[in-house]
Each structure stands twice: as structure tokens, then as C-alpha cells.
N, C-alpha and C positions, 0 to 999 in steps of 0.2 A: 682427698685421699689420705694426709698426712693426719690430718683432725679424725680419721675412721681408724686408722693404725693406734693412736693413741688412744682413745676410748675402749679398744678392743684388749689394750695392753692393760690399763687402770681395771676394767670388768675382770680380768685373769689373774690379776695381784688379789684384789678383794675376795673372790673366792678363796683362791688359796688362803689368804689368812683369814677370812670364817672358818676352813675349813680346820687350821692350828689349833686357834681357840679355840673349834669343838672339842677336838682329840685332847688336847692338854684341858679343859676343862671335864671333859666328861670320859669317853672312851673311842676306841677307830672305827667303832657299827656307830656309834652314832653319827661322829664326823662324813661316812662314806654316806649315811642318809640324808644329812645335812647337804653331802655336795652335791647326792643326784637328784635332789628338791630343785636346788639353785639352777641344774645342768637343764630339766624337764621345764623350770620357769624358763629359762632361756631360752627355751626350741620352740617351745609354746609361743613364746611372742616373737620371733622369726618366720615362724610359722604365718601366724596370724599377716603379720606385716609383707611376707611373701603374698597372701591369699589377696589381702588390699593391693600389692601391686600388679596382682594379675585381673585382677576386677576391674583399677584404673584404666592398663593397657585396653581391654575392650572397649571403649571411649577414653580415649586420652586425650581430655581437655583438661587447659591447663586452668581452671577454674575451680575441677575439681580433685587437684591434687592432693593427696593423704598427706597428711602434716607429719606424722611418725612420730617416732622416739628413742633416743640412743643415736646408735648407728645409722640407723633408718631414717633419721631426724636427716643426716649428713646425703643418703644416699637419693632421698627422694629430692633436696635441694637439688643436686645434683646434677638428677632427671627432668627438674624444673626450669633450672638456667636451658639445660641443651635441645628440652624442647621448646623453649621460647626462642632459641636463637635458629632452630631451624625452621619454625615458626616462620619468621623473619625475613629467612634463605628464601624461602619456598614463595612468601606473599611479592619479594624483589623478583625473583624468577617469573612468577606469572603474571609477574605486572610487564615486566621485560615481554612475555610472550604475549601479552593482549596487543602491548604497543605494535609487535611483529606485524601483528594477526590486521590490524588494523593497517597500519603503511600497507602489508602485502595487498589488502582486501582495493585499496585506491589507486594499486598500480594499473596502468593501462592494458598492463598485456597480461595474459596468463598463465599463471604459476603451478604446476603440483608438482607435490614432492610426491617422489618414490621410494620405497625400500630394497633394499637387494635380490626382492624377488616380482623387483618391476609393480608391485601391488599402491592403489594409491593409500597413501596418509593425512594429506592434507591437501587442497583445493581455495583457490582463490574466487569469488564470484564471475571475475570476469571468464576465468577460465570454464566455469559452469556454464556461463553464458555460449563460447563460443564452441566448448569442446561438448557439449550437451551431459555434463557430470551433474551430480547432487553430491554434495558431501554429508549430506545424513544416509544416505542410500547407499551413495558407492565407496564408501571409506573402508579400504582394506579388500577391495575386487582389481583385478590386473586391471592394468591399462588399455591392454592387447583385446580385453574383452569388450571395452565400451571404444577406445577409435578402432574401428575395423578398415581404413583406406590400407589396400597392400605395400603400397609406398611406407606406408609407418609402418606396419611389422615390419616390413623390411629393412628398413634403418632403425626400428626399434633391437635384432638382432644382430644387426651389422657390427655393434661394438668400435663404429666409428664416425662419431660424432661433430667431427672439427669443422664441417659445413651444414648450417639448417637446410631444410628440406620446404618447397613448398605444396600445399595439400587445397585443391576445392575446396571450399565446404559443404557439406553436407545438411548443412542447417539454412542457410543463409544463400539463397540464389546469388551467383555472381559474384560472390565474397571469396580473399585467396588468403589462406592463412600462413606464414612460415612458423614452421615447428623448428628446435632444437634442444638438444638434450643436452644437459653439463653433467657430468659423472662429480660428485664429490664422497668425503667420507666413506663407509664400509661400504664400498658397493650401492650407496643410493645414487638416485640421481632428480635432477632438476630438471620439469619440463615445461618449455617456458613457448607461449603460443602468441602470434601477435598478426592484427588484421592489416595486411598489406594491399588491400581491395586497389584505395586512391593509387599508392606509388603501380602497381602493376596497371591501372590506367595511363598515368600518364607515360609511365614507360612506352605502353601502345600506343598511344598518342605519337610520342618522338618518335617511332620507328617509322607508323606508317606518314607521319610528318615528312623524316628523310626519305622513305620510297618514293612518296609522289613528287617532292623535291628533286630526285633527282634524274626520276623518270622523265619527268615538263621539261629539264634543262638538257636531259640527254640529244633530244633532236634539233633543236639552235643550236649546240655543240657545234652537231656534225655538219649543221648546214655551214656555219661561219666558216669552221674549220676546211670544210670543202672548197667555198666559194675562196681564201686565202691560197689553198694550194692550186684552185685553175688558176688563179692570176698569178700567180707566182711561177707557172711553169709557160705562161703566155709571155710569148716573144714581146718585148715591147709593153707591156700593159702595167708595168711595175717598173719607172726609173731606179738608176741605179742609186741615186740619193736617198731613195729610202726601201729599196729590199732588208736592208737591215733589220727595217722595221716589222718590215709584212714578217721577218723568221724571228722576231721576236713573238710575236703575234699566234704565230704558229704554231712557236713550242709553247704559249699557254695554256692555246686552244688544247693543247694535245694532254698539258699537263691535268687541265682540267677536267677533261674527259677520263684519264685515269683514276682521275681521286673520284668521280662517280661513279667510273666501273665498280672500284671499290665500296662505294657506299651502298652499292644497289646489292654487290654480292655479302656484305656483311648484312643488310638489312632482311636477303632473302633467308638467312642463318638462321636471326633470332627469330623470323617469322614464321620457321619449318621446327616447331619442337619434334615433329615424328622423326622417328631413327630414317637414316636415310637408304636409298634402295642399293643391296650389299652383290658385288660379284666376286668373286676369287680372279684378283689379279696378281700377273707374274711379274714378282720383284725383279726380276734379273730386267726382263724388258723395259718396267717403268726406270728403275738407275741408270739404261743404259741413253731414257730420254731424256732424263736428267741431267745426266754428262753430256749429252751433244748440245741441249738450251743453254747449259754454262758456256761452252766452249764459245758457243755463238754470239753471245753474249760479252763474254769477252773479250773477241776479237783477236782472240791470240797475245793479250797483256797477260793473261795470270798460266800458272802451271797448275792445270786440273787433274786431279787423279779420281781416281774408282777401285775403293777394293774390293776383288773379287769375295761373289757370297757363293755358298754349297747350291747346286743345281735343284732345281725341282721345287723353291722356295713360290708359296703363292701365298696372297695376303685377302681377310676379306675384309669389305669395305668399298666406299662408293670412290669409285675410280676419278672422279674428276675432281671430289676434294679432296684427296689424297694426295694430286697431282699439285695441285694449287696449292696444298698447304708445304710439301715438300719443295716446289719449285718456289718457293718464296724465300724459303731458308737459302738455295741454292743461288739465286739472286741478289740477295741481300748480301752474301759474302764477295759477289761481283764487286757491287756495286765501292763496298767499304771496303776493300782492300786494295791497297796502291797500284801501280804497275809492277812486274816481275813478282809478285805474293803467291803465296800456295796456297790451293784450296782442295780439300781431301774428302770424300764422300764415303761414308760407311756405314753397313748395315751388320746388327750384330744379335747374337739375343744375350740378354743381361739377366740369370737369373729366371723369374718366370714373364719377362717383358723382352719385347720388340724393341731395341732403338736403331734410329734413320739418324746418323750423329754430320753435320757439315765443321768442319776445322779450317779456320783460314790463321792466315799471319797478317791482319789486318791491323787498321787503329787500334781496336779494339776498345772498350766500354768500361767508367768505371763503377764500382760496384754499388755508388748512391743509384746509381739508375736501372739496374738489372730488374729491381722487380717492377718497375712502373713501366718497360717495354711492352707489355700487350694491352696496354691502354690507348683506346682511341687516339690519334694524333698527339701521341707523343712520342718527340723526338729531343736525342741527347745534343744535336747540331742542327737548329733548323737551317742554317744556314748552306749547311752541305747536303742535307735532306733536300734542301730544289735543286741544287746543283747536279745530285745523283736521280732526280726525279721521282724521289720518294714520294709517299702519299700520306704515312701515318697512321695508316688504318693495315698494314700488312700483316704482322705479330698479333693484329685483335683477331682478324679471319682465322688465321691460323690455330689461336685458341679455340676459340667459335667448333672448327671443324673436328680439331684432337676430342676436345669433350662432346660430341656427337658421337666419336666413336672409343670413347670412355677412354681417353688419353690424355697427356698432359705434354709442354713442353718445357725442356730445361736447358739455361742459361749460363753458361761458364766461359768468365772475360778477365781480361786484364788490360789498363791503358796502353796500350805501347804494341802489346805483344801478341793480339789476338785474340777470338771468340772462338767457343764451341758451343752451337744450337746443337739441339738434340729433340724431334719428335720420339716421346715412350708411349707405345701400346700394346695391351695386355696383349702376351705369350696365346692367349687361346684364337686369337683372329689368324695365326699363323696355319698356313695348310704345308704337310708337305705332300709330294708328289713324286712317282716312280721317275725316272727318267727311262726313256726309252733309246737303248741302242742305236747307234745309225746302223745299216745294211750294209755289209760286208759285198761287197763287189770282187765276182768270179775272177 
């Protein structure tokens, strides 16, 4: 730019003094002819050199760039460095993007990107493979148009993506895909597909593994278990040197039979995906059975309360796992809080959600293990866990049944100073109900 300034300033002195030396050599008509010769040569090869740089730009390759002269000499350098160096930019980029195109093409699972109006842009094989796409065909067609399961519109509109989805396929007899979408940049998003066929076998495998495990072991349970409590209540038939034992024996048999109740009614969970059969039950009735299994339960060690809810409250949903997943909560604050502890039962709506909240003044739980509670058999004391006759499998059921009925549970502990479980479920399962008057007596 500095080297175009100067040429342009040296071109403007020279005219001027040709144009001196005219006037002082001859007269001012000539001089002013002299300068608009010089002014018209000048336009003329601007002109010209303008006309070559628009000729280049329709093929600008840099092979055959106009060499110029003057000014033009500087300007088309110029244009030569900057398209050789973006030249450069551009062959590093697409080399960058083949590399992409290639990793993405040998992942296992599959990829398409979206744009912000859900349209696809790019496609990986595998995902052609599984999602039935062509990326010469379908590049730039919604997505909505080529997977039609209503599962995917549905979570493709949901605008909530933080858990995949799993989907049949439609291609592939027998095959179970899990879909999820990552929202990144303006509005596009990432949809990434991957064949889950094996793990959802053998997941069926473990289940009906444990059903019929624990189906066979159910009836020598109860026969042991039986045959220990006649002898046990027979005059005579059990010295006194080892009844100790026979009630050790006992409370195994007992303990063990509970941990398969459990296993058989989580196993029956995972193996009913259908929604379960719904009645409008009356909350005032189910808390109030709630409050009397605690009480019972307790034996008069803890101090139970019940806050009163508004009349006429009914919930819909399958009455017996409702009951089960509430009386667990309910039980479980039994069990984990001392003697003389409070335990508070309460039902409230939060917003546009149901919660069923239990409050105790318990041990209470520290916060490395709050989210690992509704995992199978885990426990933060196993030690106290047999002692209370826990099972480890209570907080999974209870998960299991809230997302049957599109609900969640939540966790709030402190060591020392007590929990609050909380079953939330959505605000629309709520009925409400007239109440009817009692009769006024003459």
C-alpha cells in the first residue's frame, strides 16, 4: 500500500511539471492539452487494467494472473499473495474436513448433522445403513420426513433431549436402536444412532434369568421356612441349646424370602413396559394407610404425623404401585431413624407437580451417595441394612414404578440430621372431586 501511495504521488509531480514546462515553454491551451493527453492516457490504462482484473476474477487462477504495470504492477501482486494464501486456508480446511468426513465415516454409530430447521446436512454411512438415509438423495430433506416412528417426532419436538430414546427398527427384524440428539451451535443439532440389539438381549436374558431364579427358590423358601417355624413352636422338638439357632435360621429364611419378593416384583416392572392399569384413587384414604403401616411398624418408637391435604383429592394410577412405592419411602424412614425421631408425611402440589414428601430426623445419608440410592443393592451401611432387614432393591422399585407413571424421585440428606424422599408426579394425574355434604339430621 505504501509502494502504491508513492508511485501515485511521483505520477502527480511529473504531470504537473510537464504540464510547467508546457505553459512556460509554449502557451496555457497548450499545457491544458498536454495535461488532458497525459489525464486520457492514464484513464485509458486503468481502464484497460480494471477490464483485465475483471476478466481474471471470472477464472481466478493464480497462473493466470495479469502482471500489470505501475500501480497495477503493486495491486495485482497483492491480489496474488492473498489468493495464494487463501488458496492455502481453504486446501488446510478441506483437508481438515476430509480427515472429519473419514473418522466420522468409521465410527460405529450413527451421525447426522442438522441444521436449525431439523433438515439434514450431512450423514455418516453407518447412519444410512441403520437410519435408511442416502446422503446424495436426502441432503437438505427434514429428518421428521425420512424416520417417521412417533416416538422420534415426539422427542424430536420435545426440545428435551438429556436422555436417548430407544426406537425398533424398522429395517432390521429384531434390531433396537437408541437415538439422541445434542443440540450444539445456532440451533443445529447432532443425531447420533447406535445398535443396542446384543445389550437389550442380554439385559432380557438377566431379567428372565432372575424371574425364574427366583421363582424355583421361592417354594423351598417357604417350605424350610415352614418346616423351622412348626419345630420351632413344637413342645419339645427344639432343645433349648439350640433354639437360638433354629431363630437364627429363621430370620434368614425370612430375610431371604424378602429379598425375592423384591426381585420377582422389580423383575415383573422391567418386564411390563405397557403403561399399567389406571384408577382414580383417594389420596386422603391411601395417607391415611400409610400413617397407620408406619405406626404399626413402629411400634410406638417414632412420633408420626400426617398433614392434613384439601378433601376431594384423587390421584390416577395403578393403586398397588403407588402403594408400594409410597410405603417404601414410609418404611424406610422407620426403619433409619432412631428411637423417639419424627417422621412427617406430606402431600402437596409444587407448581405444576404432585409431591408425596416423607421427612424424618434420622441418621440421615451423605451426599457422595444420594445419587447411587436407586441402584440395585446398594447400600450406604450394609451392615445396618441386615440389621433393619433391608433388601437393596427398595429405592430401584420405587424408581421402576414413578417412571411408569412419568415421575421421578427426589433426595434431600444430611449426615446427622435427616432425609427428605419425595415421590413428583405430574400435576395432570391429579383429580379433583366435589365433596358431598353430610345430611343434616331433623
Amino acid at each position: 500500500m505504501q509502494d502504491i501511495r508513492w508511485k501515485a504521488l511521483w505520477l502527480a509531480l511529473a504531470t504537473t511539471l510537464v504540464c510547467l514546462i508546457t505553459w512556460v515553454a509554449k502557451d496555457a491551451i497548450t499545457a491544458l492539452w498536454v495535461l488532458s493527453a497525459i489525464l486520457l492516457t492514464y484513464l485509458a490504462s486503468h481502464l484497460y487494467w480494471l477490464h483485465q482484473l475483471l476478466q481474471w476474477f471470472k477464472k481466478p487462477e493464480l497462473n493466470a494472473m495479469p502482471v500489470g504495470s505501475g500501480i497495477w504492477e503493486d495491486v495485482f501482486a497483492a491480489i496474488y499473495y492473498e489468493k495464494r494464501r487463501h488458496s492455502r486456508s481453504q486446501a488446510q480446511i478441506s483437508s481438515a474436513l476430509d480427515r472429519f468426513r473419514h473418522a466420522a465415516s468409521a465410527l460405529p454409530d450413527g451421525v447426522v448433522l442438522l441444521n436449525g430447521s431439523d433438515q439434514i446436512e450431512w450423514c455418516n454411512p453407518t447412519a444410512e445403513q441403520q437410519l435408511g438415509l442416502s446422503m446424495r438423495q436426502d441432503a437438505g430433506q427434514p429428518i421428521s420426513y425420512l424416520v417417521r416412528p412417533i416416538d422420534f417426532i415426539q422427542y424430536l419436538h420435545r426440545q428435551d433431549y438429556a436422555e436417548p430414546i430407544k426406537l425398533k427398527s424398522w429395517r432390521t427384524t429384531g434390531a433396537t436402536l437408541e437415538i439422541q440428539l445434542v443440540p450444539f451451535g445456532a440451533n443445529q443439532k447432532l443425531l447420533i444412532s447406535r445398535d443396542v440389539s446384543q445389550l437389550e438381549k442380554l439385559e432380557t436374558m438377566r431379567r428372565d434369568f432372575i424371574a425364574n431364579v427366583s421363582h424355583e427358590l421361592r417354594t423351598p423358601l417357604t417350605v424350610v421356612g415352614g418346616f423351622i417355624e412348626t419345630l420351632t413352636d413344637m413342645d419339645g422338638a427344639v432343645p433349648d441349646s439350640t433354639r437360638a439357632y433354629f431363630a437364627m435360621m429363621q430370620e434368614q429364611t425370612s430375610r431371604m424370602r424378602r429379598l425375592i419378593e423384591d426381585l420377582l416384583t422389580l423383575s415383573q416392572l422391567e418386564n411390563s413396559p405397557e403403561a399399567p392399569q389406571e384408577t382414580e384413587i383417594d389420596l386422603q384414604a391411601l395417607l391415611n394407610m400409610l400413617l397407620h403401616e408406619g405406626v404399626s411398624l413402629s411400634k410406638d418408637k417414632h412420633e408420626i404425623t400426617l398433614e392434613p391435604i384439601e378433601p376431594g383429592l384423587f390421584i390416577k394410577g395403578a393403586h398397588e404401585e403407588l402403594h408400594s412405592a409410597m410405603g417404601n419411602l414410609v418404611s424406610n424412614a422407620v426403619r433409619y431413624t432412631p428411637q423417639g425421631g419424627k417422621i412427617n408425611l406430606k402431600l402437596f402440589q409444587r407448581g405444576k407437580e404432585v409431591v408425596f414428601s416423607v421427612h424424618d430426623t434420622g441418621i440421615g445419608i451423605e451426599q457422595q451417595h444420594i445419587d447411587r440410592l436407586t441402584e440395585r443393592f446398594y447400600r450406604v451401611d450394609r451392615s445396618r441394612s441386615r440389621e433393619t432387614g433391608g433388601t437393596g432393591l427398595g429405592l430401584s422399585i420405587v424408581k421402576h414404578i414413578l417412571t411408569r407413571h412419568q415421575g421421578h424421585i427426589e433426595i434431600e440428606s444430611e449426615a446427622g440430621k435427616g432425609s427428605t424422599f419425595s415421590i413428583v408426579l405430574p400435576q395432570s394425574r391429579l383429580v379433583h372431586k366435589a365433596v358431598q355434604a353430610a345430611p343434616v339430621s331433623a
